[in-house]
C-alpha positions as CSV (number, residue, x, y, z in Angstrom):
1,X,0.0,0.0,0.0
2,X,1.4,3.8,-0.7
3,X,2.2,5.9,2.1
4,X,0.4,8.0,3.7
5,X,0.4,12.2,4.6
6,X,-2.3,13.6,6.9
7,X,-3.1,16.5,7.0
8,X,-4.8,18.0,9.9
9,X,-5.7,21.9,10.3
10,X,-6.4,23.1,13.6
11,X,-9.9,22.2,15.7
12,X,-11.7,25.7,16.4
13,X,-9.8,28.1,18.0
14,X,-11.0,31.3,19.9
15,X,-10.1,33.7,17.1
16,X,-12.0,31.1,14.5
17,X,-15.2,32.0,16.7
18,X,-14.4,35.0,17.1
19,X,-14.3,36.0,13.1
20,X,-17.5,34.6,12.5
21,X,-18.8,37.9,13.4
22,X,-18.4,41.4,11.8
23,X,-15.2,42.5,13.9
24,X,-12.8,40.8,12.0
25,X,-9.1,40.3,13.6
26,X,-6.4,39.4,11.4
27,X,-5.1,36.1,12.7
28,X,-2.0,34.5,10.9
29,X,0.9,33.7,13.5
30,X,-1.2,35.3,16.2
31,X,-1.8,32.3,18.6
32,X,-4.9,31.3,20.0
33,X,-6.0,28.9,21.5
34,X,-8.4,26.0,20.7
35,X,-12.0,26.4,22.1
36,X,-13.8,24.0,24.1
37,X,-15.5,23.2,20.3
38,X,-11.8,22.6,19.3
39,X,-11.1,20.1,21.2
40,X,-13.7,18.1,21.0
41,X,-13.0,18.1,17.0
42,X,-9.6,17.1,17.6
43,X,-10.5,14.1,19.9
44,X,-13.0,13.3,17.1
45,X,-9.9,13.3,14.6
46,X,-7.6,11.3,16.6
47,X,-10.1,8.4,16.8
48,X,-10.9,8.8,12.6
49,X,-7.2,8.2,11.9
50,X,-6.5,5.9,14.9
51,X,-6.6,2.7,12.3
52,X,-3.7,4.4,10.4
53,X,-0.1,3.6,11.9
54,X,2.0,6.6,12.1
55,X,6.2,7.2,11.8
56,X,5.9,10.3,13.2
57,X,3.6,13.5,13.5
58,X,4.6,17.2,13.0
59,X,3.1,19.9,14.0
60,X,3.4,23.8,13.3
61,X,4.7,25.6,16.6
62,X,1.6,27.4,17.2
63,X,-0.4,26.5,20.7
64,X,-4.1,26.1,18.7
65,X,-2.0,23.2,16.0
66,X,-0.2,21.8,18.9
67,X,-2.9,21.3,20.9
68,X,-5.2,19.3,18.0
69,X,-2.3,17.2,17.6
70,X,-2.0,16.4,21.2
71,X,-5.3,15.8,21.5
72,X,-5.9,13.5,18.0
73,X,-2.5,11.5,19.0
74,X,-3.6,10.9,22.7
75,X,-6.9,8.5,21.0
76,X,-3.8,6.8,19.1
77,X,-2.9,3.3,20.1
78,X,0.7,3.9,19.6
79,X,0.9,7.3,19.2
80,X,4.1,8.3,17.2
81,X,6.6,11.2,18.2
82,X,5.2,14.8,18.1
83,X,7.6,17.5,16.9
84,X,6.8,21.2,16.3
85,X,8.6,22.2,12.8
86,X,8.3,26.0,11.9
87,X,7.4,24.7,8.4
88,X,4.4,24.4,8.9
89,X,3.4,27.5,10.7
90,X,0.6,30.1,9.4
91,X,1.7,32.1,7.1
92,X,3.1,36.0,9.0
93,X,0.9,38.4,8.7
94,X,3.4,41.1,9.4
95,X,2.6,44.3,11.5
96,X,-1.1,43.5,10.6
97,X,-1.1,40.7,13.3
98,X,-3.7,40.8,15.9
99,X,-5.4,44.1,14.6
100,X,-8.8,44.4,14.1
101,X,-9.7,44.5,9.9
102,X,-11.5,48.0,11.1
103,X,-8.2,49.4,12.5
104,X,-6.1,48.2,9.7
105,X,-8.6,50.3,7.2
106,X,-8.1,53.5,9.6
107,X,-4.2,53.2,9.5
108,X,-3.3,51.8,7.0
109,X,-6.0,53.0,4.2
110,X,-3.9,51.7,1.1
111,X,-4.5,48.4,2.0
112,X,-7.9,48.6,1.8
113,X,-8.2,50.7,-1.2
114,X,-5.5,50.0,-4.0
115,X,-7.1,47.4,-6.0
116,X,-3.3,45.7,-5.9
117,X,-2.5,46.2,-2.1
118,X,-6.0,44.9,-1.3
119,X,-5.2,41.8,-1.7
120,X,-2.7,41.5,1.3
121,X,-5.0,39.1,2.6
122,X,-5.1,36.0,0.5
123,X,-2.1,36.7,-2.6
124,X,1.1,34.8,-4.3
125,X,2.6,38.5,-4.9
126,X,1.4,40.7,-2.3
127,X,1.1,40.9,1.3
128,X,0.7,42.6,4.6
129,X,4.1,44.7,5.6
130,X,6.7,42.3,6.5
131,X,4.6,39.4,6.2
132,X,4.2,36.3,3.7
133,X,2.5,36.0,0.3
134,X,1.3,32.5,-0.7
135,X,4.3,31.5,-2.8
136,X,6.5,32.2,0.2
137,X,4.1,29.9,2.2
138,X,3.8,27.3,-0.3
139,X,8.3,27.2,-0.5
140,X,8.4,26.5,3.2
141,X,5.7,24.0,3.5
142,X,6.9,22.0,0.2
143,X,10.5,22.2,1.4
144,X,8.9,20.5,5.1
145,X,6.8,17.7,2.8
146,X,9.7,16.8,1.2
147,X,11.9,16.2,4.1
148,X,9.4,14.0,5.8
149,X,8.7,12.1,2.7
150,X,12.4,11.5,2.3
151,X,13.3,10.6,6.2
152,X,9.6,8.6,5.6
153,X,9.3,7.0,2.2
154,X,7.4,4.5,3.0
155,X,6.2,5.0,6.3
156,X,3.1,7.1,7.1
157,X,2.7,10.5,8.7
158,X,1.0,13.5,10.2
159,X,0.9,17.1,9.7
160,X,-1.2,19.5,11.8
161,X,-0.8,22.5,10.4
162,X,-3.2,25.7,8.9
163,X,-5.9,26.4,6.8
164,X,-3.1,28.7,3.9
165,X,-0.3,26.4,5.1
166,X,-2.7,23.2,3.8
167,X,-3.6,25.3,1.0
168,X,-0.2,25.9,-0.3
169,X,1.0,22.3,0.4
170,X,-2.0,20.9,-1.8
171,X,-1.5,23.3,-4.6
172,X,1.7,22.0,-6.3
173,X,1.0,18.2,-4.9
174,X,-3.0,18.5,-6.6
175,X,-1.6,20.5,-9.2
176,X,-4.3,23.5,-8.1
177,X,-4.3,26.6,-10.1
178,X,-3.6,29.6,-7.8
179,X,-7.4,31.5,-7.9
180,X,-8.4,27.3,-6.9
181,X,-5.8,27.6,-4.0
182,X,-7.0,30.9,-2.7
183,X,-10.7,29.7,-2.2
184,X,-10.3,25.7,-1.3
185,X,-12.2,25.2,1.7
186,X,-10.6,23.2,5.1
187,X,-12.6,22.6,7.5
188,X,-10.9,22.5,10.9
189,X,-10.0,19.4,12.3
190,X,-11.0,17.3,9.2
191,X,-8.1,14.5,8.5
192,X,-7.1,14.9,4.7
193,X,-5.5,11.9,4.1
194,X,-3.1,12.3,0.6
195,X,-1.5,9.1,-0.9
196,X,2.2,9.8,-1.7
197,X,2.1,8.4,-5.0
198,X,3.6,9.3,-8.0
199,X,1.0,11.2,-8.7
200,X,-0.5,12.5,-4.8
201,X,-3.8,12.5,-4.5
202,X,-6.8,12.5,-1.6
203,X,-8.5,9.4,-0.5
204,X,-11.3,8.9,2.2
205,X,-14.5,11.0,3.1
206,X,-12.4,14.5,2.1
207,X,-11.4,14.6,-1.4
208,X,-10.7,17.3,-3.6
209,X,-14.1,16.7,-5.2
210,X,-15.8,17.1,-1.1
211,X,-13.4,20.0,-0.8
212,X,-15.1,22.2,-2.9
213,X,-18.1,21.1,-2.7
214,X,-18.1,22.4,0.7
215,X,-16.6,25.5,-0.5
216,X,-20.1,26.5,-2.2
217,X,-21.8,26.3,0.9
């Protein structure tokens, strides 16, 4: 059988809840952690992947990723090693991290009105000042994939990572166009499980096809 990557963003975290309402704060490397909602979704994702054996499981630094992965690997039956690897971090979102959208539009009122700078918030060229743009995401997390895949080539493993981190990783393994990258929905705590073939791919309940389908909702 191939191996096996998954991938695991973060359960709910109290900045997810948070921006379901109108006072948006820009959350990137600002780190949050997981709600009580959270955590139960990460439980509920250690015990979907608890049939799969694992070499080893990554994790990015932050507390909200950390946490869903200590939480999934504790329903484990021989839980692998946990490591936190700053390649799979959220991408930086510069001096705009932790500031309300509102506040960013009253200082900094470029970024919210050049049709170019606008799109700090989800771009391969720009982005917020001093932060990452997609295609600096997508170099880290490949260079991290690849590393695991060659210390692991046929052993299985687990990333628990971000929504643009998981983005960016899928995009050159799925061969994604860019605008498809931008907009592919991941739900939090949902195990994407990619066979490292030749020729990657999604197998399970959450394939690409699932992905955005639940991106039209």
């Amino acid at each position: 059988m191939e191996p096996l990557a998954i991938l695991v963003r973060h359960g709910e975290s109290e900045l997810n809840l948070h921006n379901k309402g109108p006072d948006v704060i820009a959350t990137g490397r600002t780190d949050t952690p997981l709600t009580l909602r959270g955590e139960q979704e990460a439980q509920a994702t250690g015990v979907r992947i608890a049939g799969i054996p694992l070499a080893l499981a990554v994790c990015s630094p932050l507390i909200r990723a950390r946490r869903t992965a200590e939480l999934a690997l504790a329903q484990h039956p021989h839980p692998p090693t946990l490591i936190a690897d700053e390649h799979f971090t959220e991408r930086s979102l510069g001096i705009f991290e932790g500031l309300h959208l509102s506040e960013i539009e009253k200082r900094f009122p470029a970024y919210s009105s050049d049709p170019a700078l606008i799109r700090w918030k989800m771009d391969y060229v720009h982005h917020a000042p001093e932060g990452e743009n997609m295609a600096q995401v997508e170099e880290r997390v490949l260079e991290g994939y690849e590393m695991l895949c060659t210390q692991y080539p046929r052993d299985n493993f687990a990333i628990f990572s971000h929504i643009v981190a998981i983005r960016c990783l899928l995009r050159p393994l799925l061969h994604l166009s860019k605008e498809e990258t931008i907009h592919l929905h991941i739900p939090n705590a949902a195990p994407l499980i990619l066979a490292r073939t030749p020729e990657p791919h999604l197998i399970g309940e959450m394939t690409l096809e699932t992905l955005h389908a639940l991106e039209k909702k």
